[in-house]
C-alpha positions as CSV (number, residue, x, y, z in Angstrom):
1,X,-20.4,52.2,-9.2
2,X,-22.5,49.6,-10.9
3,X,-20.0,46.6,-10.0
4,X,-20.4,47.8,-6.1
5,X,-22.4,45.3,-5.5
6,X,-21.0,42.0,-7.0
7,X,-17.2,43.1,-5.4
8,X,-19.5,43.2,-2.3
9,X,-20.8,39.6,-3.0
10,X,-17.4,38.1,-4.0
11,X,-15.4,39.6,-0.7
12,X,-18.4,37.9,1.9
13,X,-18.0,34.9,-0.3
14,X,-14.5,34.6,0.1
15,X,-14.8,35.8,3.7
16,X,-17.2,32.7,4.6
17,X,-14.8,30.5,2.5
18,X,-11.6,31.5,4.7
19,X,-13.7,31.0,7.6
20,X,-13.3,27.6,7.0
21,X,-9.9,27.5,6.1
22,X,-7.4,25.8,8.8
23,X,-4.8,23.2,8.9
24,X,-5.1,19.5,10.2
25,X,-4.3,16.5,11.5
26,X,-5.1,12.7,10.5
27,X,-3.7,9.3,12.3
28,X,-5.2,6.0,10.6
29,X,-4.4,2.8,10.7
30,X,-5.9,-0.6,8.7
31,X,-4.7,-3.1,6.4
32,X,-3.1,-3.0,2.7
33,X,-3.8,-5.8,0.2
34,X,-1.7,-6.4,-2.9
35,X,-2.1,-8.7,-5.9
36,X,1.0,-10.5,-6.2
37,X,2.4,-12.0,-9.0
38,X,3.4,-15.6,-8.7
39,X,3.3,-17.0,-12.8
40,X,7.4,-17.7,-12.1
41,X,6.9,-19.6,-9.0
42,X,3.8,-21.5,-10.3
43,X,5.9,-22.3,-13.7
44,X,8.9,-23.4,-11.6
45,X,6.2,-26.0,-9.7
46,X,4.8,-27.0,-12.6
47,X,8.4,-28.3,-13.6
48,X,8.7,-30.2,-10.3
49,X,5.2,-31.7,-10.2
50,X,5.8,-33.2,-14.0
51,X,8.7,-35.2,-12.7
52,X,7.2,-36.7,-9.6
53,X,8.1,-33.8,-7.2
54,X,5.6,-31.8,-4.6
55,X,5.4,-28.3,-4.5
56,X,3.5,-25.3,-2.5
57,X,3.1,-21.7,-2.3
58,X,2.0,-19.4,0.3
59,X,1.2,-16.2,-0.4
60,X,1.2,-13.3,2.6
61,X,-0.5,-10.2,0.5
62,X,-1.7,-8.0,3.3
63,X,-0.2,-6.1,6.3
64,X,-0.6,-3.4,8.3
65,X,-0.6,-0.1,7.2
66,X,0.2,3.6,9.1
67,X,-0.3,6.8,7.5
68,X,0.0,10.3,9.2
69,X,-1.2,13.6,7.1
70,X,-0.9,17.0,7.8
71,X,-3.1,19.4,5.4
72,X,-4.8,22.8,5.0
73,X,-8.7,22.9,4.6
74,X,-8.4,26.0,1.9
75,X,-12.2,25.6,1.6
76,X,-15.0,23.8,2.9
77,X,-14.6,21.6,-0.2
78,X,-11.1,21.7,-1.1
79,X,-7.6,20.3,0.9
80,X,-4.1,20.4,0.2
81,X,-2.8,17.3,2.0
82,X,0.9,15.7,2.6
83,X,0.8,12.2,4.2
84,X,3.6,9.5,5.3
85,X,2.9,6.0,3.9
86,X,4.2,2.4,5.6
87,X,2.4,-0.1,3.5
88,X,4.2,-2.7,5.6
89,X,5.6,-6.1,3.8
90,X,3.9,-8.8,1.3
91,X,5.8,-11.8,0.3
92,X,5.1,-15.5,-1.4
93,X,7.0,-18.7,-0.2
94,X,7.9,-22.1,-2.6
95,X,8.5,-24.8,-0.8
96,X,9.5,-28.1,-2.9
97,X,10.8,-31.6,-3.1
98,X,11.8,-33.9,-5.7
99,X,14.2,-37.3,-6.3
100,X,16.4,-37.9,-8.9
101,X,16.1,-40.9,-10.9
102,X,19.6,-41.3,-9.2
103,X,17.1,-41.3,-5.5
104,X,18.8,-38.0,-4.2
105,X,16.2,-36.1,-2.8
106,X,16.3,-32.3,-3.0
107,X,14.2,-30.0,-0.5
108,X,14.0,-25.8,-1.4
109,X,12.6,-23.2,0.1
110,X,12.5,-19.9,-2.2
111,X,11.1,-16.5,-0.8
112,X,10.4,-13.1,-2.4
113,X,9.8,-10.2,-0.4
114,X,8.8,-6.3,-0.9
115,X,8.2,-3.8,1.7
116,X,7.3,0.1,0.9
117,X,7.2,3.3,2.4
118,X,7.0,6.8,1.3
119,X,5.5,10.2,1.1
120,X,1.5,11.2,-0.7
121,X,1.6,14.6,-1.8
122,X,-3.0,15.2,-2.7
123,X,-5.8,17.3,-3.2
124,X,-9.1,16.0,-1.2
125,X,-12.0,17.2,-2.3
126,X,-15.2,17.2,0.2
127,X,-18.6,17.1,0.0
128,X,-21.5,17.9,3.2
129,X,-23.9,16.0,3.0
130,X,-25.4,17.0,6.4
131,X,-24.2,18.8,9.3
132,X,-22.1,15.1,10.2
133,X,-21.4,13.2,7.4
134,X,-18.6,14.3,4.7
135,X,-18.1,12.5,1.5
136,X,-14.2,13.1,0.0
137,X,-12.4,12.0,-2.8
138,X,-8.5,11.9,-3.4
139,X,-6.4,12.1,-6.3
140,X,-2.4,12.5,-6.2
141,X,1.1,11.1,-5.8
142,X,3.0,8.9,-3.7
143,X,6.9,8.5,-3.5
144,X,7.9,5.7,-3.0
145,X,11.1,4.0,-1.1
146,X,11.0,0.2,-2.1
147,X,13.0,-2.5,-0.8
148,X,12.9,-6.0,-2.4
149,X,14.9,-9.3,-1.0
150,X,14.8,-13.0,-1.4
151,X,15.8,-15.7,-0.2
152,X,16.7,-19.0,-1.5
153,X,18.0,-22.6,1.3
154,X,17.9,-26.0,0.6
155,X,19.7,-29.6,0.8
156,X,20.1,-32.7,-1.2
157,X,19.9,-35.8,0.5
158,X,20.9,-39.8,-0.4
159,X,18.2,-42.4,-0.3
160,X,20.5,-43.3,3.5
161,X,20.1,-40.0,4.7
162,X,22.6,-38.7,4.3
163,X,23.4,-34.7,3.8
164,X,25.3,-34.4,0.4
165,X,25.1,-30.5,0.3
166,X,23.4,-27.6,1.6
167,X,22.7,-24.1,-0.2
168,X,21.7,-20.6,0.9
169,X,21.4,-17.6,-1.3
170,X,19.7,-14.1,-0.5
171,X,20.1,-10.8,-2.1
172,X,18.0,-7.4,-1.4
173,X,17.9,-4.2,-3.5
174,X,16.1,-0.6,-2.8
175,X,14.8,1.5,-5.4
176,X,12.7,4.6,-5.9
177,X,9.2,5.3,-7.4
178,X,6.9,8.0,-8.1
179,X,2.8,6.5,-8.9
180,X,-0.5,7.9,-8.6
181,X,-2.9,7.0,-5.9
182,X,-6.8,7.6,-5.7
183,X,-9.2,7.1,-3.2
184,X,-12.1,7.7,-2.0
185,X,-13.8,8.1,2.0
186,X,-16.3,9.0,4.4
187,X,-16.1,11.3,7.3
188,X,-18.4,11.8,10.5
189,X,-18.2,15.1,12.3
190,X,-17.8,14.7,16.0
191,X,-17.4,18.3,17.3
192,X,-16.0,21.3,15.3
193,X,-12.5,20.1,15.5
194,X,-12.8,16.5,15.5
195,X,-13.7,14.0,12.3
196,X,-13.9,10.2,12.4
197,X,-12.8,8.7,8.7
198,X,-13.4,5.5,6.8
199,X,-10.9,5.8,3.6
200,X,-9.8,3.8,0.8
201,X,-7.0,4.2,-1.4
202,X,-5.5,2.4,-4.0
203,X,-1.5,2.9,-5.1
204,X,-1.2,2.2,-8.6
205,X,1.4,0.2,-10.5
206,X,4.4,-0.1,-8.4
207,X,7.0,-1.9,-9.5
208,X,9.3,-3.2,-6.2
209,X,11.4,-5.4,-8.3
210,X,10.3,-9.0,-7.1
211,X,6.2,-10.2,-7.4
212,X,5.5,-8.1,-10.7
213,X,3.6,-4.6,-10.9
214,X,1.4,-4.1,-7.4
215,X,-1.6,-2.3,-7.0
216,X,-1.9,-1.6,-3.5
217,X,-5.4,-1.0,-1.5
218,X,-5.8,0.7,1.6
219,X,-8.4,0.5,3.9
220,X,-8.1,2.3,7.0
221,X,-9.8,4.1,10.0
222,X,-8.7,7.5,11.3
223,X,-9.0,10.3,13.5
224,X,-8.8,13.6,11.9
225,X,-8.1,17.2,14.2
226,X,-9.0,20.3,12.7
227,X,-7.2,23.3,14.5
């Protein structure tokens, strides 16, 4: 039986590779950052500022973000991993004010608002570089529930101060998105069962429907238990 010994081999290798093989647990927590984008809000200022008016925007791009995983450690290099996502809420505020040549002054506040949420389906590869530190990589996909709103309240005024008129408008809308996320991180082996992480990530084009395509970063700290 001259392949004795290579079926040998191949059944301790997989033996010491299912030694390793378990599920887990991960809780982090950090801080997303998006890039907004405000070109319609700085063209609509640019209109106000050519005819006398002031304008301003604020811009809120980062928030707090929570992410839970469950996975299965196949092998000591590879991961199946399902995660929930709150990438908490970025928005950008317009406030102006301008007179007509007719010296009714009108104030407005505009908002635009997106907040996301949803599930990251990935494969985590993992590297050892010593008996503590792991090096891992991630590649896979999120879905995505996305709900956008705005907001738009003002008032025109006489040159006697006088209220002439008031408005208020808002609107929201959800939709639903599939994207890719990548990311990379850096583990440090407590005990057997417990890892402290350092991860990035980065969610790729989403589209919530106000402030143009996102890319969303995450950084975040976790605990991860290894049953």
């Amino acid at each position: 039986m001259r392949y004795t010994p290579y079926l040998i081999s191949a059944g301790l290798t997989l033996a010491a590779l299912n030694a390793h093989a378990s599920p887990y647990l991960t809780l982090e927590a950090g801080q997303t950052r998006s890039n907004l984008d405000t070109a319609h809000f700085q063209s609509y200022h640019t209109g106000i500022i050519n005819q006398g008016g002031s304008a301003t925007l604020s811009e809120d791009n980062k928030d707090t973000a929570v992410i839970l995983s469950v996975g299965y450690q196949y092998t000591p290099y590879l991961a199946i991993e399902a995660s929930y996502l709150n990438l908490g809420e970025v928005s950008a505020t317009s406030n102006t004010t301008d007179t007509s040549s007719t010296g009714i002054t009108r104030t407005r506040t505009i908002k635009e608002a997106a907040e996301q949420n949803g599930v990251l389906l990935s494969a985590i590869g993992q590297y050892s570089v010593n008996d503590h530190w792991r090096l891992k990589a991630q590649l896979g996909f999120a879905w995505l529930k996305q709900t956008a709103s705005g907001s738009a309240n003002g008032q025109s005024v006489n040159a006697a101060g006088t209220v002439l008129a008031t408005e208020s408008e808002s609107f929201s809308k959800s939709n639903n998105e599939r994207v890719a996320v990548a990311g990379l991180g850096v583990g440090y082996q407590l005990k057997p069962d417990w890892q402290l992480q350092l991860n990035w990530r980065r969610v790729m084009g989403t589209d919530p429907g106000v402030l143009g395509k996102l890319d969303v970063d995450i950084l975040s700290l976790g605990a991860k238990y290894q049953f």
